[in-house]
Biopython code that builds the backbone (N, CA, C, O; Angstrom):
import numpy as np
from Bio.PDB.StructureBuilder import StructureBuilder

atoms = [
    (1, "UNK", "N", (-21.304, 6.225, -17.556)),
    (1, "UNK", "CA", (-19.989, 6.824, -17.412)),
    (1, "UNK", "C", (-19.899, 8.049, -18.321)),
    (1, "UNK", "O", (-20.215, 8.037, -19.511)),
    (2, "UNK", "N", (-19.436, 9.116, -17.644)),
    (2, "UNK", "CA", (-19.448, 10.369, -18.708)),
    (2, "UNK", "C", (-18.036, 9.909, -19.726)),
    (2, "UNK", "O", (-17.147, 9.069, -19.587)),
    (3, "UNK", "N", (-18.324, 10.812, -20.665)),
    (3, "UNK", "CA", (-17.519, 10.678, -21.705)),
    (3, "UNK", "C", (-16.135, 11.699, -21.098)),
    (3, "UNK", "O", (-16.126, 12.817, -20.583)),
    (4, "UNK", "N", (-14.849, 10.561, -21.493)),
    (4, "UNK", "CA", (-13.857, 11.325, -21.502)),
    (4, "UNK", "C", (-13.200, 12.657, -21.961)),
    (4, "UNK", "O", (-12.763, 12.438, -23.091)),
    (5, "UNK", "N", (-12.994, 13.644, -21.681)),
    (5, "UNK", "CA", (-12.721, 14.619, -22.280)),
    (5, "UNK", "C", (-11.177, 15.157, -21.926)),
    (5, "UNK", "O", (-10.486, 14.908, -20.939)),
    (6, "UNK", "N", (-10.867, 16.055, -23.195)),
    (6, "UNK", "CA", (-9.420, 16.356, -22.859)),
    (6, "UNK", "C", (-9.061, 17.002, -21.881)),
    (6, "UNK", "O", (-9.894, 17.331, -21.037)),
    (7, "UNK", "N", (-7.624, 17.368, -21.749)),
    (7, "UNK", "CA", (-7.293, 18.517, -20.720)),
    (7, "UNK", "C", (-7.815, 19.260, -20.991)),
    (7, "UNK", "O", (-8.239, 19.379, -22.140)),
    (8, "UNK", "N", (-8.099, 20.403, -19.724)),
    (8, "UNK", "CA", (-8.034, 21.753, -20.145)),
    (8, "UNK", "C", (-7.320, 22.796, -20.806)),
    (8, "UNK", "O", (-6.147, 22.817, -20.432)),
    (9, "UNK", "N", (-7.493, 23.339, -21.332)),
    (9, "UNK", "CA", (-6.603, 24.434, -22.053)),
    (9, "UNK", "C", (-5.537, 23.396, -23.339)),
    (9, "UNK", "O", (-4.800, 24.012, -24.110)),
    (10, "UNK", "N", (-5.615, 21.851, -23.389)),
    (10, "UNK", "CA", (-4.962, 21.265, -24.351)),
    (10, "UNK", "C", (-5.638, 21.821, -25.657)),
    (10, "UNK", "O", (-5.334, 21.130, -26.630)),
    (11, "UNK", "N", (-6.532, 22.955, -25.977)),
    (11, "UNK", "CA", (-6.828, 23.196, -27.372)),
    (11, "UNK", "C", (-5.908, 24.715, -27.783)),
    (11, "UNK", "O", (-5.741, 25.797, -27.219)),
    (12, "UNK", "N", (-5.479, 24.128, -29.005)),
    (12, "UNK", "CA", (-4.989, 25.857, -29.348)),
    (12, "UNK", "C", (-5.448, 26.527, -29.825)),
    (12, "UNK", "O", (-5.055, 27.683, -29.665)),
    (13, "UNK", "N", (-6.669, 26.251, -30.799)),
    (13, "UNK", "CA", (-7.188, 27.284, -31.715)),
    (13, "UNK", "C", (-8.727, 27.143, -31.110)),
    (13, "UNK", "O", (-9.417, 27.143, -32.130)),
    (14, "UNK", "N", (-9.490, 27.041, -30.130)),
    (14, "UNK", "CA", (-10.665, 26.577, -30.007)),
    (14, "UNK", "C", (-12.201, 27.327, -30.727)),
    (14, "UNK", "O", (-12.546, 28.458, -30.384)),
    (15, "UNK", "N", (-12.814, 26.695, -31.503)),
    (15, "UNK", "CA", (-14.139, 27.773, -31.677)),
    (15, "UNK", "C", (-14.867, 26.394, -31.720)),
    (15, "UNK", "O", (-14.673, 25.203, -31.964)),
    (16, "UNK", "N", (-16.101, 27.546, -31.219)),
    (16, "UNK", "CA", (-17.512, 26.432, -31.614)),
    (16, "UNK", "C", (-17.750, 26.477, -33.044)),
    (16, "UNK", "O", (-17.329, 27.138, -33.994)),
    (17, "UNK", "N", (-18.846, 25.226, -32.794)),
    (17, "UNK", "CA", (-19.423, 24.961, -34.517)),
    (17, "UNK", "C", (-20.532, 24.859, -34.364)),
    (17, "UNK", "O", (-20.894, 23.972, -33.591)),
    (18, "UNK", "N", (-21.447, 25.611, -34.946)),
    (18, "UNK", "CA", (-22.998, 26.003, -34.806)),
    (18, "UNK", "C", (-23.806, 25.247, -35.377)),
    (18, "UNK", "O", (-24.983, 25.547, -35.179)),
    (19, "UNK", "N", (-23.559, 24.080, -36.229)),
    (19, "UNK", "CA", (-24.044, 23.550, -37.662)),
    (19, "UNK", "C", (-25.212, 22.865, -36.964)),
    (19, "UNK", "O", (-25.221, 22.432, -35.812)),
    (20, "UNK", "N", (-26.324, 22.837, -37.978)),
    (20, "UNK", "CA", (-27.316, 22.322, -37.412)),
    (20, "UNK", "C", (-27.850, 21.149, -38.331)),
    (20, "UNK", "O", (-28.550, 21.233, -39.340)),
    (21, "UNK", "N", (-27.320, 20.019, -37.696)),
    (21, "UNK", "CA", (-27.918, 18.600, -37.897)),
    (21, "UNK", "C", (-28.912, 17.870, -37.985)),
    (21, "UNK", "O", (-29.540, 18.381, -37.057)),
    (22, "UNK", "N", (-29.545, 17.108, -38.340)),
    (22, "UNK", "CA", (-30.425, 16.046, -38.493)),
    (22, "UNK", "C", (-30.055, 15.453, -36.839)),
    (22, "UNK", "O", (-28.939, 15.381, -36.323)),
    (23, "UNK", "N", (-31.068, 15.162, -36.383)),
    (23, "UNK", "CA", (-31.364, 14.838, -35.069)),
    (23, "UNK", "C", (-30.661, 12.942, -35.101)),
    (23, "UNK", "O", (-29.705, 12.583, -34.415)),
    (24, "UNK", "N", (-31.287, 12.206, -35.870)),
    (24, "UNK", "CA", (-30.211, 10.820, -35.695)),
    (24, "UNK", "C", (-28.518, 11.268, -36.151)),
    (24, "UNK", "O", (-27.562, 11.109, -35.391)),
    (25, "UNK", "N", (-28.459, 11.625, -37.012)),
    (25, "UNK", "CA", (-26.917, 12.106, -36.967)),
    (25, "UNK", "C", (-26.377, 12.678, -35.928)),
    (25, "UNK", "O", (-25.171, 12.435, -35.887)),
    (26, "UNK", "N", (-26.825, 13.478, -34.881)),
    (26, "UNK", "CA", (-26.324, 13.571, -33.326)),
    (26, "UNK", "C", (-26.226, 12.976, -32.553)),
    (26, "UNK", "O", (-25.519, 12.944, -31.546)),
    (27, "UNK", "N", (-27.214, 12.222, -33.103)),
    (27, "UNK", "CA", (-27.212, 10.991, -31.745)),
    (27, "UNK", "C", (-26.646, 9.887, -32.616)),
    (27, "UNK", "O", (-26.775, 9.091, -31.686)),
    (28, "UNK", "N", (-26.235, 9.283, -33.388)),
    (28, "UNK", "CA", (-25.117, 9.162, -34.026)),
    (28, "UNK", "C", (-23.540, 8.856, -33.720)),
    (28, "UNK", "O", (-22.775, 7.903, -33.573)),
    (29, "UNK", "N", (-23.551, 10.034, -33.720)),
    (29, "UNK", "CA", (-22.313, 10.866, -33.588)),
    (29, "UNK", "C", (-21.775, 10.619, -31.971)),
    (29, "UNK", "O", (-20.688, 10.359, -31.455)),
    (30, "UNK", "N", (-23.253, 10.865, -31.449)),
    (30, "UNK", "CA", (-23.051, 10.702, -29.883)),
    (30, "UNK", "C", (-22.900, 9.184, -29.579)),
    (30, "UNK", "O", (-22.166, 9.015, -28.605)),
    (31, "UNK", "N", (-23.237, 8.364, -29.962)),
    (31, "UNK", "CA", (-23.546, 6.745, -29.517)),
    (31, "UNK", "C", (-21.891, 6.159, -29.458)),
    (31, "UNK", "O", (-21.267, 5.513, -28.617)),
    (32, "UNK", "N", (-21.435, 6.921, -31.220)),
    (32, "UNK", "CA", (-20.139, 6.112, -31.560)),
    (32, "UNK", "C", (-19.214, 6.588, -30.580)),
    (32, "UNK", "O", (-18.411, 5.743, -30.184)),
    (33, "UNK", "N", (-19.098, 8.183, -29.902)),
    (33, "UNK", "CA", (-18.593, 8.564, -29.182)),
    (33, "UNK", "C", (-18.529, 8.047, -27.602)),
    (33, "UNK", "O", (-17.505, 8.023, -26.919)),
    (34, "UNK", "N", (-19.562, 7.731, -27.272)),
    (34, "UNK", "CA", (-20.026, 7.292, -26.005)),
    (34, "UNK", "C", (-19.205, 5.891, -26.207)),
    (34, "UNK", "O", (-18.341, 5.672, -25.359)),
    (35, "UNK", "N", (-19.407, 4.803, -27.368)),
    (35, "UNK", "CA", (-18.664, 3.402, -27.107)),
    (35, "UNK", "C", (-16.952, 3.831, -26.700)),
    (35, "UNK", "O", (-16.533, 3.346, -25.649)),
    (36, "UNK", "N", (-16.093, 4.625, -27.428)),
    (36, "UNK", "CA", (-14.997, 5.108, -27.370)),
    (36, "UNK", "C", (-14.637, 5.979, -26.183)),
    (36, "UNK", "O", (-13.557, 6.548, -26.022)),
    (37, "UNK", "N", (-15.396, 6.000, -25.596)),
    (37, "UNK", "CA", (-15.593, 6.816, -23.944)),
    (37, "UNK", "C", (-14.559, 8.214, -24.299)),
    (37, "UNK", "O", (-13.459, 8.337, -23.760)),
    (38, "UNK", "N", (-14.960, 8.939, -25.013)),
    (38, "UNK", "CA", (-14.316, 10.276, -25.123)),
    (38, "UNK", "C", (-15.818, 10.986, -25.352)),
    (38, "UNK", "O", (-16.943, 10.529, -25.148)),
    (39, "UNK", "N", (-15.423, 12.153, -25.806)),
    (39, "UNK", "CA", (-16.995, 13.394, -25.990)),
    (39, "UNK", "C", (-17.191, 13.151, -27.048)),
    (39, "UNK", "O", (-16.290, 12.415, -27.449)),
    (40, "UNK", "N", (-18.259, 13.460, -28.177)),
    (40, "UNK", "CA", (-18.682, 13.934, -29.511)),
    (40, "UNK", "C", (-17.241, 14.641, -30.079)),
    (40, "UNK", "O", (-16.607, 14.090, -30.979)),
    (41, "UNK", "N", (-16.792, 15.910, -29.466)),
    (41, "UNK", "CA", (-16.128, 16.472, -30.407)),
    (41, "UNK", "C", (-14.537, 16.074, -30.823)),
    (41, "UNK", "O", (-13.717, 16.465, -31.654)),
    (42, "UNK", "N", (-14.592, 15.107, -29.795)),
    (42, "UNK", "CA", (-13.173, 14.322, -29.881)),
    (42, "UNK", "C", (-12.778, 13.448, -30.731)),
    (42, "UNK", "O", (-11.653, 13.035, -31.014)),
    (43, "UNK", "N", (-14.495, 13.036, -31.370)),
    (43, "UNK", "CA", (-15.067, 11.663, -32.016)),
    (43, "UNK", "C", (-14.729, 12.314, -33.241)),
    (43, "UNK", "O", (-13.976, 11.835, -34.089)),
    (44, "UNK", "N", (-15.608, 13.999, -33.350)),
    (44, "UNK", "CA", (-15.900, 14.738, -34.571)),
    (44, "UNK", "C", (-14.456, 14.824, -34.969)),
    (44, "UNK", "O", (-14.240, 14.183, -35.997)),
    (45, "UNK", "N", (-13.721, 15.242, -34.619)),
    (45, "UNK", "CA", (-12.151, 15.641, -34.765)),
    (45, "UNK", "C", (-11.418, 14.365, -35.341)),
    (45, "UNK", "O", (-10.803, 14.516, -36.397)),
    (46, "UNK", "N", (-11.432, 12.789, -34.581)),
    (46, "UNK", "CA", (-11.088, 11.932, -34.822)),
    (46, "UNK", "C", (-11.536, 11.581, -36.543)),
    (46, "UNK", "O", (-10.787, 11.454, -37.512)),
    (47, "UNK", "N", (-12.985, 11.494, -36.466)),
    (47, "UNK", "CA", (-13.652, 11.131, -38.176)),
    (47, "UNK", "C", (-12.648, 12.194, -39.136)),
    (47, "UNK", "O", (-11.997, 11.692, -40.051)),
    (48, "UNK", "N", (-12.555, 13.845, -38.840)),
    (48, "UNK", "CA", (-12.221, 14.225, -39.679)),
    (48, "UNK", "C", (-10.955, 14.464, -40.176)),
    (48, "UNK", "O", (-10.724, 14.999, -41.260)),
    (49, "UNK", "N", (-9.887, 13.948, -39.144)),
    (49, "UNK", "CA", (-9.009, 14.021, -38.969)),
    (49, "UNK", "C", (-8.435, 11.944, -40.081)),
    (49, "UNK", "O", (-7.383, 11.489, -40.531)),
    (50, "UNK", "N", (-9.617, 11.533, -40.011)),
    (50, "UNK", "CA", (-9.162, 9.879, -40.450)),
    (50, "UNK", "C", (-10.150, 9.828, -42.221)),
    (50, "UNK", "O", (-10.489, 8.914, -42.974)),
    (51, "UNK", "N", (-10.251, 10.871, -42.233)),
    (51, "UNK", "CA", (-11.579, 11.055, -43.462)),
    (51, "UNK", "C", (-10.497, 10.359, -44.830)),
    (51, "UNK", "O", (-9.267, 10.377, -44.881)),
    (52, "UNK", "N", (-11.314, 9.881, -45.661)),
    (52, "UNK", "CA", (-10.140, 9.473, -46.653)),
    (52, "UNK", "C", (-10.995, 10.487, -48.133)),
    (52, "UNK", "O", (-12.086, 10.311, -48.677)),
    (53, "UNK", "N", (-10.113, 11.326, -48.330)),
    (53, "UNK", "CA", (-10.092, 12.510, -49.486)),
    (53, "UNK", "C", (-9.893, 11.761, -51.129)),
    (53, "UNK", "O", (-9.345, 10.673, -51.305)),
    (54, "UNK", "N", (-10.257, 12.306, -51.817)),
    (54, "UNK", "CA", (-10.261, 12.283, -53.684)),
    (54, "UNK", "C", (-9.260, 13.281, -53.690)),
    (54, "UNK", "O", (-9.259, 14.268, -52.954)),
    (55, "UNK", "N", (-7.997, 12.865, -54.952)),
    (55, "UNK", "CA", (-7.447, 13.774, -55.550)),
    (55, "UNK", "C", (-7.881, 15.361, -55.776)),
    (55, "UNK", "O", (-7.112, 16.205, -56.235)),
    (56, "UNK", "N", (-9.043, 15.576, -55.431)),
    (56, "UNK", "CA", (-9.718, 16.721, -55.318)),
    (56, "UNK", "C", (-9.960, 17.309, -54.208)),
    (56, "UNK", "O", (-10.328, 18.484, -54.192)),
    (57, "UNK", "N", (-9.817, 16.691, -53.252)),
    (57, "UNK", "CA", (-10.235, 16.977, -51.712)),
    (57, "UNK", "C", (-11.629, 16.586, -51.449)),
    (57, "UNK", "O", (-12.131, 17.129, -50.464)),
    (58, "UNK", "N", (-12.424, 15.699, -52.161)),
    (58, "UNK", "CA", (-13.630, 15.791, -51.399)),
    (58, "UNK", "C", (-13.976, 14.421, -50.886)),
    (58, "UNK", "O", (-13.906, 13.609, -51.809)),
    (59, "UNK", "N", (-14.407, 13.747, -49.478)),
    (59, "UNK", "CA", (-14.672, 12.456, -49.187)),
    (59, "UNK", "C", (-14.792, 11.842, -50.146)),
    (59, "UNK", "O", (-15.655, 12.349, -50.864)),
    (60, "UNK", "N", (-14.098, 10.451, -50.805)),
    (60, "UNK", "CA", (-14.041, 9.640, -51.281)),
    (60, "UNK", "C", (-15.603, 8.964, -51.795)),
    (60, "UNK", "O", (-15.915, 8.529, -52.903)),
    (61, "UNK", "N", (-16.414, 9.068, -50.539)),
    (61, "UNK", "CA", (-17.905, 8.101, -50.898)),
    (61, "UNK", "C", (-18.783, 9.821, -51.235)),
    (61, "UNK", "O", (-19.959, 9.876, -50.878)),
    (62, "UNK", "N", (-18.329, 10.759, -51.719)),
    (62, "UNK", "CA", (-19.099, 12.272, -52.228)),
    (62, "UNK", "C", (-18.935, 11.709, -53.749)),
    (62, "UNK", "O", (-17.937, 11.279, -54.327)),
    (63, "UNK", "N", (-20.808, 11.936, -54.356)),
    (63, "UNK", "CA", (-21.061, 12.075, -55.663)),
    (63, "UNK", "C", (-20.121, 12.475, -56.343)),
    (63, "UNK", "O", (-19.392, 13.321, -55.824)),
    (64, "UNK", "N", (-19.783, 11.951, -57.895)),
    (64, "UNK", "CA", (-18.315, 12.517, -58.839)),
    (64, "UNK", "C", (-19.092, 13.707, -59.124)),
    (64, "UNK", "O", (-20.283, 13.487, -59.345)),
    (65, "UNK", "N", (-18.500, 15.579, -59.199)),
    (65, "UNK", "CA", (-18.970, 16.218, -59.222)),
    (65, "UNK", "C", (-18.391, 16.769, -61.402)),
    (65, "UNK", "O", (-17.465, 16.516, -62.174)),
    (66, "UNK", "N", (-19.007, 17.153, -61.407)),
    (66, "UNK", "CA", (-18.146, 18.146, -62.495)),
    (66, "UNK", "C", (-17.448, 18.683, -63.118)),
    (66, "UNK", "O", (-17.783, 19.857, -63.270)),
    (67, "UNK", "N", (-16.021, 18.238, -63.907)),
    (67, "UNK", "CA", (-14.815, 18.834, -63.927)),
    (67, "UNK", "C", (-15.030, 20.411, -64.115)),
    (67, "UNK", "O", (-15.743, 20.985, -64.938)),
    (68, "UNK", "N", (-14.189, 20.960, -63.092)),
    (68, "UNK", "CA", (-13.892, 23.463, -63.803)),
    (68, "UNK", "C", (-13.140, 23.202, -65.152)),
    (68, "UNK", "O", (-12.271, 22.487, -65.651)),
    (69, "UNK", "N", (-14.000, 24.212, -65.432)),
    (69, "UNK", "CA", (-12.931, 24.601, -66.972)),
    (69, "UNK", "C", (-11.190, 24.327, -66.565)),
    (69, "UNK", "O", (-10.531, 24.749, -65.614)),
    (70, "UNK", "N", (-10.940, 23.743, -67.331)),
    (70, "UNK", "CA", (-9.470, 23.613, -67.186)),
    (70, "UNK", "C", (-8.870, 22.347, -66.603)),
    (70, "UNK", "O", (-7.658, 22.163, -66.717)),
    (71, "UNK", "N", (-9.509, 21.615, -66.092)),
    (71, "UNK", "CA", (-9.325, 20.393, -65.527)),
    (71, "UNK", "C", (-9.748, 18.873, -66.490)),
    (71, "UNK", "O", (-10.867, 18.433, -66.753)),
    (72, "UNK", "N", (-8.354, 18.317, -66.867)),
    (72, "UNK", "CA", (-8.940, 16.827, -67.618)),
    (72, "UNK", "C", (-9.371, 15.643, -66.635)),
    (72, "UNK", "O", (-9.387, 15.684, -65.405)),
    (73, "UNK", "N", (-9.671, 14.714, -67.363)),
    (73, "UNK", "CA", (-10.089, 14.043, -66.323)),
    (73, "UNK", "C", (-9.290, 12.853, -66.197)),
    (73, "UNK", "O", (-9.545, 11.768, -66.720)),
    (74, "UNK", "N", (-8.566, 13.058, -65.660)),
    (74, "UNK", "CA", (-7.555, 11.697, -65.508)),
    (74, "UNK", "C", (-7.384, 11.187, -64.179)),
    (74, "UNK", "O", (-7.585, 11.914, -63.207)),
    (75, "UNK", "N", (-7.065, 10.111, -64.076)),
    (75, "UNK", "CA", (-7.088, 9.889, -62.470)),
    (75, "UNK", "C", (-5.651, 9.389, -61.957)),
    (75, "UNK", "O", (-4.741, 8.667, -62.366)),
    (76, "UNK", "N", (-5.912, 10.067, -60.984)),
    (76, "UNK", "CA", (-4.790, 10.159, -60.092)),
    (76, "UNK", "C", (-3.845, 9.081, -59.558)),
    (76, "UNK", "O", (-2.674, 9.184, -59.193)),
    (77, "UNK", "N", (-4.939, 7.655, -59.622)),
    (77, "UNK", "CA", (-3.974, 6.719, -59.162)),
    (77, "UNK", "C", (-2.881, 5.458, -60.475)),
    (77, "UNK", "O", (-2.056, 4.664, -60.023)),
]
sb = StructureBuilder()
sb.init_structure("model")
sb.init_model(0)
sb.init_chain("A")
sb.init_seg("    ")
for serial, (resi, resn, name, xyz) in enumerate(atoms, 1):
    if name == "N":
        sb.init_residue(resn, " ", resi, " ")
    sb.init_atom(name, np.array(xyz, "f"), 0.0, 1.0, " ", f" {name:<3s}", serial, name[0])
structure = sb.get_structure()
């Protein structure tokens, strides 16, 4: 069964994304998409759209990086 995809013209800002992946991470990406019967980029949109962020903005399971000059380290919750 092909993967579901949106309306047409339902995008407002549309651009491609060129990024070039690790070959299991596409297919990946594609498998989880395929169970959810929508496309990859609906999937991609969905993950990043459900991503859970650090007081800093960066994915939650991303290495603790470095505090910038000017920043203590206290935590947020």
């Amino acid at each position: 069964m092909a993967p579901r995809r949106r309306p047409r013209g339902s995008l407002v800002d549309p651009v491609p994304i060129g990024y070039v992946v690790e070959r299991a991470a596409k297919e990946r990406l594609d498998r989880i998409a395929d169970l959810a019967s929508v496309s990859s980029a609906v999937m991609f949109e969905h993950i990043l759209e459900h991503l859970e962020l650090t007081s800093r903005g960066l994915p939650v399971t991303w290495p603790e990086q470095e505090l910038h000059d000017g920043e203590l380290p206290i935590d947020s919750a």
